[in-house]
C-alpha positions as CSV (number, residue, x, y, z in Angstrom):
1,X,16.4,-35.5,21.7
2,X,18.8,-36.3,19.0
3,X,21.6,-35.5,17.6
4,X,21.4,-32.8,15.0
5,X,18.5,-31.4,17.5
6,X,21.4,-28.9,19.1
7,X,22.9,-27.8,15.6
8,X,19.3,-27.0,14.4
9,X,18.9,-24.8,17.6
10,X,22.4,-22.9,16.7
11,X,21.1,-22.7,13.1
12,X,18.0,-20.8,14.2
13,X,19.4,-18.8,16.7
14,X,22.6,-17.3,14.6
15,X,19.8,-17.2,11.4
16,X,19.4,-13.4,10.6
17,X,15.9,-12.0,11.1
18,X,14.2,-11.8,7.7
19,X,13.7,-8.3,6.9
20,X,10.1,-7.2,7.2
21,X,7.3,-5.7,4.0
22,X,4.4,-5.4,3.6
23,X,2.1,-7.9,5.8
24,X,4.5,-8.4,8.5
25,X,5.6,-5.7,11.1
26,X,8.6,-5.5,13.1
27,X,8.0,-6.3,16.6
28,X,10.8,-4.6,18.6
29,X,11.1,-1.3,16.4
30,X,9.7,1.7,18.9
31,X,6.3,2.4,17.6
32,X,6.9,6.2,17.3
33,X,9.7,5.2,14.6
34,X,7.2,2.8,12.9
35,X,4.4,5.5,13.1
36,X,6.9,7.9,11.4
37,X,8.1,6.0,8.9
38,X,3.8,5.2,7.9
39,X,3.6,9.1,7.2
40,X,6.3,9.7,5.7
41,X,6.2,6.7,3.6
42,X,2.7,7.8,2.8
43,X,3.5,11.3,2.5
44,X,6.5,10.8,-0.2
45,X,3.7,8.3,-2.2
46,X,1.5,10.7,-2.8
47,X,3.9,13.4,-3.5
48,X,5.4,11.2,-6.2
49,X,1.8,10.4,-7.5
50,X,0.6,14.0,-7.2
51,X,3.7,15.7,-8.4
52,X,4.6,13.4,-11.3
53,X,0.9,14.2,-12.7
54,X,1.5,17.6,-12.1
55,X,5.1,17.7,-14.1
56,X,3.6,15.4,-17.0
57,X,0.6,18.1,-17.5
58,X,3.2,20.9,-17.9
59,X,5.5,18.6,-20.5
60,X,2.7,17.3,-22.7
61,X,-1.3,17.4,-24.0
62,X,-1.0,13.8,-24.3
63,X,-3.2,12.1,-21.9
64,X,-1.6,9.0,-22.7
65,X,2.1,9.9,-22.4
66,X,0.5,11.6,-19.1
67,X,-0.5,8.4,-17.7
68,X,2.9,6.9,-18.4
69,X,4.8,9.2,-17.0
70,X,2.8,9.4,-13.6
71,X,2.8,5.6,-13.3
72,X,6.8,5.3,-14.1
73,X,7.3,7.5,-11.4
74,X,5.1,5.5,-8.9
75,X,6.3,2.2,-9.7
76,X,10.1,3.8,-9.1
77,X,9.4,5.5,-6.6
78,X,7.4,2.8,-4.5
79,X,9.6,0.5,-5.4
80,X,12.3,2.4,-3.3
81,X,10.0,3.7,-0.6
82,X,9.0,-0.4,0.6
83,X,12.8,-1.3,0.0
84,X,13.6,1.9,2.6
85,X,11.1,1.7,4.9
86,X,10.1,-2.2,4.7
87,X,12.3,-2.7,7.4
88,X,11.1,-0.2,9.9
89,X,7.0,-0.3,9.9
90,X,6.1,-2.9,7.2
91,X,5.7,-0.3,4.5
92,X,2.0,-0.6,4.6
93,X,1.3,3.0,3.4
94,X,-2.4,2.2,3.2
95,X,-4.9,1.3,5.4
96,X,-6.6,-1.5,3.9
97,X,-2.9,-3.4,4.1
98,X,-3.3,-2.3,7.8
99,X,-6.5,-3.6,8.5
100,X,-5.9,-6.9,6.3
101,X,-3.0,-7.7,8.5
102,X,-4.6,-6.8,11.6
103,X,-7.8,-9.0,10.7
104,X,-5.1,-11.9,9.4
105,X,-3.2,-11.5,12.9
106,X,-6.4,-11.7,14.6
107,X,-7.2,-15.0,13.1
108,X,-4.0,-16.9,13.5
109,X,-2.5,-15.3,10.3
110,X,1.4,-16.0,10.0
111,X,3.7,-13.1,10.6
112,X,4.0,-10.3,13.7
113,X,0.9,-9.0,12.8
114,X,-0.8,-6.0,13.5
115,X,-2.4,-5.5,17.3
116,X,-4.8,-3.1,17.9
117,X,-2.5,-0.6,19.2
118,X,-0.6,-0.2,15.9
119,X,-4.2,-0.4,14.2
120,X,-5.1,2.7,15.4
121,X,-2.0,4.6,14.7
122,X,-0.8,3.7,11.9
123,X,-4.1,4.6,10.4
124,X,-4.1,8.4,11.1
125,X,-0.7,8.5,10.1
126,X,-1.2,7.1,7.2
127,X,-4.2,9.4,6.1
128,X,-2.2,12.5,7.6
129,X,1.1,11.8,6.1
130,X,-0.9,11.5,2.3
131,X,-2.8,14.9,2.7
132,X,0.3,16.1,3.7
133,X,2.4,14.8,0.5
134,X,-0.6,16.8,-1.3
135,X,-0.2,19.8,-0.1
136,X,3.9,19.3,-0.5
137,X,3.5,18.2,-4.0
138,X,1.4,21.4,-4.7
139,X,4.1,23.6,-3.0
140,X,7.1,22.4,-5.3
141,X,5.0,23.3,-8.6
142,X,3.3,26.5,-7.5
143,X,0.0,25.5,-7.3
144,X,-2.2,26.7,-4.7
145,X,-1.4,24.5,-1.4
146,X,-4.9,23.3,-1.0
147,X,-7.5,23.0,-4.2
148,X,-10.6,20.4,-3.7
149,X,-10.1,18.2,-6.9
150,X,-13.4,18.8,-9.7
151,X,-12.2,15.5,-10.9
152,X,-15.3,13.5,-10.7
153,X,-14.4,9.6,-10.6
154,X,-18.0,8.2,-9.4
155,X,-19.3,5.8,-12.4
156,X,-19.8,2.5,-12.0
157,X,-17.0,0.9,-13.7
158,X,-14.6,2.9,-12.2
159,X,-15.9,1.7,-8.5
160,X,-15.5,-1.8,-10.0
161,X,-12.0,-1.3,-11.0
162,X,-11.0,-0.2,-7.2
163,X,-12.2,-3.4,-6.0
164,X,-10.6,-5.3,-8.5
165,X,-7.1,-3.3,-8.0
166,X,-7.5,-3.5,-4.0
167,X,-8.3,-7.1,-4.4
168,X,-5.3,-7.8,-6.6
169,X,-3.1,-6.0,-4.3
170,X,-4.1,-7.5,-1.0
171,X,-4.0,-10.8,-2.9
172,X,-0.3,-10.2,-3.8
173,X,1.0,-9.2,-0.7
174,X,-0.7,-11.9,1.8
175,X,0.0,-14.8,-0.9
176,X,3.6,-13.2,-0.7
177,X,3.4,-13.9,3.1
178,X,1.8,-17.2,3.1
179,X,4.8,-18.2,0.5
180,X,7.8,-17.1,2.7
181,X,8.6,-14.3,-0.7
182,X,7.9,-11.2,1.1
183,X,11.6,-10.4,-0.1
184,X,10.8,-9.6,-3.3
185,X,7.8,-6.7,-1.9
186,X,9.2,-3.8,-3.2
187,X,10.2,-4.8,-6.9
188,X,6.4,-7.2,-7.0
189,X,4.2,-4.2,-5.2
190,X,5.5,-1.7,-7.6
191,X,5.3,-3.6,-10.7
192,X,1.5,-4.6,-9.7
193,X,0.6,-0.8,-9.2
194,X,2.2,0.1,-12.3
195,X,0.5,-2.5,-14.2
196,X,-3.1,-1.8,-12.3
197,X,-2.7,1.9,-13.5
198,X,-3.6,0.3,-16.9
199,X,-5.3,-2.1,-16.4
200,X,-7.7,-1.0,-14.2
201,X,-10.3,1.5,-14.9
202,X,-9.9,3.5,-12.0
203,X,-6.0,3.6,-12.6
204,X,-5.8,1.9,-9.4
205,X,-6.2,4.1,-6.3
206,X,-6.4,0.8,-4.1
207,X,-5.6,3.0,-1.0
208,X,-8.2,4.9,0.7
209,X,-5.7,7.0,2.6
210,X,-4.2,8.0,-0.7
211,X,-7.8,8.8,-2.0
212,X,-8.4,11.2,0.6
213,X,-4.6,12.8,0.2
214,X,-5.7,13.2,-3.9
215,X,-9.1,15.1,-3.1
216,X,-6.6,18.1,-1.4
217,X,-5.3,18.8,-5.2
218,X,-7.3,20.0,-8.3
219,X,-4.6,18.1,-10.8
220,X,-4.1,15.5,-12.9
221,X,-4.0,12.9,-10.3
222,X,-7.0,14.3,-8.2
223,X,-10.1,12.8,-6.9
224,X,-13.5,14.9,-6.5
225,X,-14.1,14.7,-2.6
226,X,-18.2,13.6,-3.8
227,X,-16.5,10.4,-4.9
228,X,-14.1,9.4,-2.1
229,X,-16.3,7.4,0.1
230,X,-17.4,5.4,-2.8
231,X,-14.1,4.6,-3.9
232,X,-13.2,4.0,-0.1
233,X,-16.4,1.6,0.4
234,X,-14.9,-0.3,-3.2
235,X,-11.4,-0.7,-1.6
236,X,-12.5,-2.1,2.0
237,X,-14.6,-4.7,-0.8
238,X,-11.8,-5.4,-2.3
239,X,-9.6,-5.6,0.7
240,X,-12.3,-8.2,1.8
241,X,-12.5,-9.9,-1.7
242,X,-8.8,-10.2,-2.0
243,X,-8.4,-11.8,1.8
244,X,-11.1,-14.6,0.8
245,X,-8.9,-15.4,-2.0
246,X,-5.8,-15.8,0.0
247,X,-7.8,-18.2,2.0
248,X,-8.7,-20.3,-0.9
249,X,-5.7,-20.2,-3.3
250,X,-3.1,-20.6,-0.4
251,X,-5.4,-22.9,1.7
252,X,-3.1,-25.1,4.3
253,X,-3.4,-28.8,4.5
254,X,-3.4,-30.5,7.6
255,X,0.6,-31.4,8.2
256,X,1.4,-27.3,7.0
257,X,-1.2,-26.0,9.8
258,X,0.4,-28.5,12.6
């Protein structure tokens, strides 16, 4: 043992815990309180998605100014749903962020991780907690509570701009992990979506429980429910895609892994 051995063992146990985001749970919060904060993290997403579409519609004909208004409201408002609720469950808020971390976990991944257990609830709460912020956006603008969307999204180059956006996003988060920056979550996540919205062809879904949320509302933001399992299948692609490139672009040498 030597001498600064005992100061570097006070330094780690008065550090403070770094707060948790995306890719990396809290361990000791009860699991009913993380499974609460998944829907109505979710919940408030797609409400802010959904109901932003909804209000931009009523203000303007401009499909353009439409698509700017709806995507300043996510990126605000995801932004301060990841900073609220970061430290509780992760702010995953989708399931491929789930499963990613719960595969990552699985094979020696850095972070809490996701176990099986929290796999299979956070999941359903997710899915619930999206439909939900549907039908709750629909309520506040007098629409009728549950439509099935006509919006049809099933070409081809829209499937290939999920996985690109799902791909991107899983990409950003677990390089965020691998790099000790999972701080700076909520202000990177939000900028990515917001970016992805236009950039993307699909104006970047990239969140299959939010896909199935969207196909409760015939609005702006609403997916036909023909074309959610594709867009689901191009997201768990992309979820796959953006894991492999984690592996490569943030590959460990020897001295990191021991």
């Amino acid at each position: 043992m030597t001498a600064t051995e005992p100061a570097a063992s006070e330094a780690v146990a008065t550090a403070p815990l770094p707060r948790p985001a995306p890719g990396a749970t809290p361990p000791r919060t009860p699991l009913v309180a993380r499974a609460a904060a998944e829907f109505v993290g979710t919940a408030a997403l797609v409400a802010i998605v959904v109901g932003s579409g909804i209000q931009a519609t009523d203000l303007t004909d401009d499909v353009a100014l439409q698509l700017l208004a709806n995507s300043t409201a996510t990126v605000f408002g995801l932004g301060v749903l990841i900073a609220l609720l970061g430290p509780v469950s992760g702010a995953h808020f989708n399931p491929v962020v789930t499963l990613a971390e719960w595969w990552t976990a699985r094979r020696g991944g850095p972070g809490a991780g996701v176990g099986a257990r929290e796999l299979t609830v956070y999941v359903p709460a997710q899915i619930v907690g999206a439909i939900a912020g549907a039908v709750l956006a629909d309520a506040m603008f007098g629409e009728p509570l549950v439509t099935w969307s006509t919006h049809d999204r099933s070409a081809g180059n829209l499937l290939l701009g999920e996985v690109v956006a799902t791909a991107g996003l899983i990409l950003l988060i677990f390089g965020l992990a691998r790099t000790d920056r999972l701080r700076f979550a909520p202000a990177a996540v939000a900028s990515y979506i917001g970016a992805a919205y236009w950039f993307t062809s699909s104006t970047s879904f990239a969140n299959p429980a939010v896909t199935i949320g969207r196909a409760f509302t015939d609005t702006f933001a609403g997916i036909a429910p023909a074309s959610v399992p594709a867009f689901i299948g191009m997201q768990l692609i992309g979820a796959a895609v953006g894991l492999a490139l984690v592996a490569v672009i943030f590959m460990r040498g020897k001295t990191d892994a021991a």
